[in-house]
C-alpha positions in Angstrom: -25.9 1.6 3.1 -23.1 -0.4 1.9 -20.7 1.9 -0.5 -18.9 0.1 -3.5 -14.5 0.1 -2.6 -12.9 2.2 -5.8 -9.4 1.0 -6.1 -8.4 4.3 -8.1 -9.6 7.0 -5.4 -6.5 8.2 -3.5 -5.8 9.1 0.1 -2.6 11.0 0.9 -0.7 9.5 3.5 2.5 11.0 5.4 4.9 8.4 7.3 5.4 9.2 11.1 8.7 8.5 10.5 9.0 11.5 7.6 10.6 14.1 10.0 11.9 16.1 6.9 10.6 19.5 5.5 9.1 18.4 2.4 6.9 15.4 3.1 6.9 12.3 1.2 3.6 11.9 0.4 2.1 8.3 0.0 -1.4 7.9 -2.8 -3.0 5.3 -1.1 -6.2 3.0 -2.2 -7.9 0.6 -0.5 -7.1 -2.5 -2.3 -9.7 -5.2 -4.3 -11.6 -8.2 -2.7 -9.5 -10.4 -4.9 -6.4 -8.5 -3.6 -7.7 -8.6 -0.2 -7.9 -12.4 -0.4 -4.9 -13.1 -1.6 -3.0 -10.8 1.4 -5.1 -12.4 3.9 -4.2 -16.3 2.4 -0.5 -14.4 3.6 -1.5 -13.8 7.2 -2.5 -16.9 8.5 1.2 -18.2 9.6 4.1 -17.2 11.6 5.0 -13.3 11.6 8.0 -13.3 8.5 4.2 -14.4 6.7 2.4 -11.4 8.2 5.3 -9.0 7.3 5.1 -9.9 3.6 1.8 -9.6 4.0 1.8 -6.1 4.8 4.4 -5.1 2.3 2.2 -6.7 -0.4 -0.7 -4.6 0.6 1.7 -1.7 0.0 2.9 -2.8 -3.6 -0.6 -3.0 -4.8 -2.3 -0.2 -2.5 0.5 2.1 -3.4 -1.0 4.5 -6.5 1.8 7.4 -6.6 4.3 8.5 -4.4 5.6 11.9 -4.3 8.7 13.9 -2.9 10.6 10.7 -2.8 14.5 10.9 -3.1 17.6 8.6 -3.0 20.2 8.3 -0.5 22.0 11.0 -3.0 18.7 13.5 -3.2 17.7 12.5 -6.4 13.9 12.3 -7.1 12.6 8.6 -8.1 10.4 8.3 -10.6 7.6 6.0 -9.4 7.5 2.6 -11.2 4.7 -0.2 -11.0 5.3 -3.3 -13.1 1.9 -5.6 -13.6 1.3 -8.6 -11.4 -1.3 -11.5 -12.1 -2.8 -11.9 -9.5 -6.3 -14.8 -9.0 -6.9 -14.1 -12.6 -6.7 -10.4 -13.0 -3.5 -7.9 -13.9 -2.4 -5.6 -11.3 0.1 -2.8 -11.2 2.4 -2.8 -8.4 5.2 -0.8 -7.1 8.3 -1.8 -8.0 10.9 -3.8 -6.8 13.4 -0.7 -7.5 11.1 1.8 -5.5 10.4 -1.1 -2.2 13.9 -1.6 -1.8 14.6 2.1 -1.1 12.5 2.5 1.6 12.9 1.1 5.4 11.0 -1.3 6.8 9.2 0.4 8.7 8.0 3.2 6.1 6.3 0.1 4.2 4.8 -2.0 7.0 3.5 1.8 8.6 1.9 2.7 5.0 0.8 -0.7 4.3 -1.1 -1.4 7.4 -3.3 2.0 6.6 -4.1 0.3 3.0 -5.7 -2.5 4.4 -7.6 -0.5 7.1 -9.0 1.6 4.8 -10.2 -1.0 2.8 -12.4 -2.3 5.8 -15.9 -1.0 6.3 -16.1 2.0 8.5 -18.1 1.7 11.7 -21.5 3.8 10.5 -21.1 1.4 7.5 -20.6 -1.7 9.1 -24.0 -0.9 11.1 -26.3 -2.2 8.8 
């Protein structure tokens, strides 16, 4: 059987690259069909393409983040600002948050939104 995607339950996810103490912890959710669409418009193209592709999966499957600090060790507050996006409003991490993190933290936690917005195996055995 086929289960329904809910864009609001959240899966904590930790960065390989968090080799600190306290974690920063990443609430993930698989992202919409119309989100999904418009990402995957993103990925047919040259890599820069695919790259934007994946941060946008992290802007809109990002939820929460917690534990997460400035380069002084300040705690960020987590922003979303809302996004139209194929007719519908979406919140989306903000610009303020996306440029504190490395490149590599966002194309990491973005790649596990969109896989866990694909069917799983039993599901996909229909």
């Amino acid at each position: 059987m086929i289960t329904g995607i809910s864009s609001l339950e959240t899966k904590d996810f930790v960065s390989s690259f968090d080799k600190g103490e306290d974690k920063t912890i990443f609430k993930i959710a698989p992202l919409t069909s119309s989100l999904q669409i418009y990402i995957s418009k993103m990925l047919s193209g040259d890599a820069s393409n695919s790259i934007e592709a994946v941060v946008e999966a992290f802007k809109f499957g990002v939820k929460d983040i917690i534990n997460l600090k400035d380069s002084s060790g300040n705690f960020i507050k987590f922003e979303t600002l809302s996004k139209p996006i194929r007719g519908n409003n979406y919140n989306a991490v903000s610009d303020k948050i996306i440029e504190l993190l490395p490149l590599n933290v966002l194309s990491e936690v973005g790649a596990a939104i969109l896989k866990i917005g694909n069917l799983e195996d039993d599901e996909s055995k229909n």
